[in-house]
C-alpha positions as CSV (number, residue, x, y, z in Angstrom):
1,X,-164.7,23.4,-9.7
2,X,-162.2,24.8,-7.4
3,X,-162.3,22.2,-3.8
4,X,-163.5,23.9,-0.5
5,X,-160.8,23.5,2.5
6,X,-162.5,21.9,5.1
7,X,-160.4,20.1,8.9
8,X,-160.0,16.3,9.2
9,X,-162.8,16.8,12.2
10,X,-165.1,18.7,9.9
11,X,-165.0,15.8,7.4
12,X,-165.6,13.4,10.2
13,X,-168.6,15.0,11.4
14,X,-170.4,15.1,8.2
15,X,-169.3,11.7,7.3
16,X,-170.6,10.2,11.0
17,X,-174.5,12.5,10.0
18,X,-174.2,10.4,6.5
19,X,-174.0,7.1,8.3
20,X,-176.5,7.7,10.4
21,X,-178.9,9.1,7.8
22,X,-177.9,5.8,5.8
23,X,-178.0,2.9,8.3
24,X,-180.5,4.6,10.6
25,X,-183.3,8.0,9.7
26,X,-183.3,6.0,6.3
27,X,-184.6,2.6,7.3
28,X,-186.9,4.0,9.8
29,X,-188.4,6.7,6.9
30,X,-189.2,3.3,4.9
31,X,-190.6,1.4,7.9
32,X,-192.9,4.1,8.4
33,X,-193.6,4.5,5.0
34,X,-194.5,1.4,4.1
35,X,-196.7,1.1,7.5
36,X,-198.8,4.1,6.5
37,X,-199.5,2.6,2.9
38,X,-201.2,-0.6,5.0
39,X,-203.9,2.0,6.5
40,X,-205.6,2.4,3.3
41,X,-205.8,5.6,1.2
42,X,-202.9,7.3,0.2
43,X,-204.5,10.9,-1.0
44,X,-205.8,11.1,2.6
45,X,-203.5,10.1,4.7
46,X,-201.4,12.5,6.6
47,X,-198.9,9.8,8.0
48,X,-198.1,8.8,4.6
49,X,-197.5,12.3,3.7
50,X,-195.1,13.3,5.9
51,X,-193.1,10.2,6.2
52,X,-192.5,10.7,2.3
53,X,-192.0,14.7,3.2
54,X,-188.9,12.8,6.2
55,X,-187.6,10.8,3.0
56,X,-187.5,13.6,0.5
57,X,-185.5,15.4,3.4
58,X,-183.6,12.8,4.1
59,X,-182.5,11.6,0.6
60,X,-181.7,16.1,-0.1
61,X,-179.2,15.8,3.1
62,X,-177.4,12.9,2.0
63,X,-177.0,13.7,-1.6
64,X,-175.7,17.5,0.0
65,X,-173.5,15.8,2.5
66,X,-171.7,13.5,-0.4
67,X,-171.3,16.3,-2.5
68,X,-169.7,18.6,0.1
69,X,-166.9,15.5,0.5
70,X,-166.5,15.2,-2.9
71,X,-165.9,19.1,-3.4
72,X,-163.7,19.4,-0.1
73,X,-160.0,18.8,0.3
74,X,-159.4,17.7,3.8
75,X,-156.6,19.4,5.4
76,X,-155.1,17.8,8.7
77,X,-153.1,20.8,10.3
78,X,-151.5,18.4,13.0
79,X,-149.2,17.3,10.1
80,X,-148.1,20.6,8.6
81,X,-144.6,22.0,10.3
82,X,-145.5,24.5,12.9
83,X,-144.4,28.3,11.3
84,X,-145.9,30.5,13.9
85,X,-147.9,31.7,10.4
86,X,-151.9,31.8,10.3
87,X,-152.9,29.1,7.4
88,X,-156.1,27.3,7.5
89,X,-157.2,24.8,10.4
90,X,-154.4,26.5,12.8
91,X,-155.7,27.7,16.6
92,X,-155.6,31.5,16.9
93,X,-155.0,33.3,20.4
94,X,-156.1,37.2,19.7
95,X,-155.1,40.0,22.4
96,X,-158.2,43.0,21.7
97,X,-155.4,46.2,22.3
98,X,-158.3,48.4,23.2
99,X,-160.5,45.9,25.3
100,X,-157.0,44.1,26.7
101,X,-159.1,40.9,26.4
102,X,-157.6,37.6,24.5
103,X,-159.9,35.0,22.5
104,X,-158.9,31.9,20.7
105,X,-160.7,31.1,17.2
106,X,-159.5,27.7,14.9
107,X,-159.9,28.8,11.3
108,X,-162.2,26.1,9.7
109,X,-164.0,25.6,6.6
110,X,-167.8,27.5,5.7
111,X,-169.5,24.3,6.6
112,X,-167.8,24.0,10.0
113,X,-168.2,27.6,12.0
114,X,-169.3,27.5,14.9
115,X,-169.0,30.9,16.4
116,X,-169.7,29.7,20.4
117,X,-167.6,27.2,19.6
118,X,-164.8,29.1,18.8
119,X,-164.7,28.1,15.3
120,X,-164.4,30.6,12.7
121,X,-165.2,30.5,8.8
122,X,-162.2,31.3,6.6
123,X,-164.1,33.7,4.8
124,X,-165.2,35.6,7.8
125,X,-163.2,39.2,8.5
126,X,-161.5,37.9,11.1
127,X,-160.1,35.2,9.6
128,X,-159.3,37.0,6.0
129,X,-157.5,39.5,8.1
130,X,-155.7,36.7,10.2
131,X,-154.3,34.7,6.9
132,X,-150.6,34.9,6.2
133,X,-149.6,36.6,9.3
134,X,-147.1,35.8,12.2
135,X,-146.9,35.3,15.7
136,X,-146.5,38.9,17.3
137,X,-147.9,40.7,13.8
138,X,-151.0,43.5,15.3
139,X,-153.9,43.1,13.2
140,X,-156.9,45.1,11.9
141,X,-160.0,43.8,11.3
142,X,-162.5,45.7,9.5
143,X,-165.5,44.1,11.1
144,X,-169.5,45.3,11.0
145,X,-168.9,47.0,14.3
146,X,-165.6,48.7,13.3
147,X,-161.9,48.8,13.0
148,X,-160.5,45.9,15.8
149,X,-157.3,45.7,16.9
150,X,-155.3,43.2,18.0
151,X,-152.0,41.4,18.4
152,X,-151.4,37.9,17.6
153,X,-150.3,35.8,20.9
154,X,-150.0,32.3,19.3
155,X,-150.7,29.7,16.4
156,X,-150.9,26.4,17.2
157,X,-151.9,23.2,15.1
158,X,-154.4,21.7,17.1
């Protein structure tokens, strides 16, 4: 299976929502749990039910979040030699030609986009169009609402 880019603050993120899923949600899933068993019967007790409904959601996260580490290869763009080149993790500053507007994306894994944010998936248009060119290089994007243009102000490894 072929490993999924994803940024050093990508991988930190998840693995900060699997700690707390292990050292906190979980314990508190089986508190409750095991509280709702001492009220008597099981088949009808709604408190029981959903508690085991939290854990079975719970338990699914976890077991996505360690497999999305294990398939991802964590790329640290800090440490790669500035090139003026669009690569994955790198800061983006578009200038729109037509709208003569600038807006900054970082290129980040599927897992990490965050659109308000700034952060844009590598597969997106944008970013498929932005790979592999330079600083000053003008750029079409073929995007749902139609052909964009613009020109590439700066990369930076943020």
């Amino acid at each position: 299976m072929a490993k999924v880019p994803m940024t050093t603050q990508g991988a930190e993120r998840l693995r900060e929502e699997l700690n707390e899923l292990k050292s906190v949600t979980r314990p508190k899933i089986s508190a409750a749990i095991a509280e709702a068993r001492e009220h008597g019967d099981l088949r009808e007790n709604a408190e029981y039910h959903a508690a085991r409904e939290q854990q079975s959601f719970c338990e699914g996260r976890i077991t996505e979040i360690e497999s999305k580490l294990a398939d991802s290869e964590i790329i640290d763009v800090t440490k790669i030699e500035p090139t003026g080149r669009v690569i994955f993790g790198t800061t983006v500053t578009l200038y729109n030609l037509e709208t003569e507007e600038s807006v900054t994306y970082q290129i980040v894994g599927e897992d990490e986009a965050e659109v308000p944010a700034g952060k844009i998936s590598v597969g997106s248009p944008i970013a498929r169009a932005l790979m592999g060119k330079n600083e000053g290089d003008e750029v079409t994007v073929n995007a749902p609402a139609g052909d964009i243009d613009y020109e590439i102000e700066s990369v930076e490894h943020l």
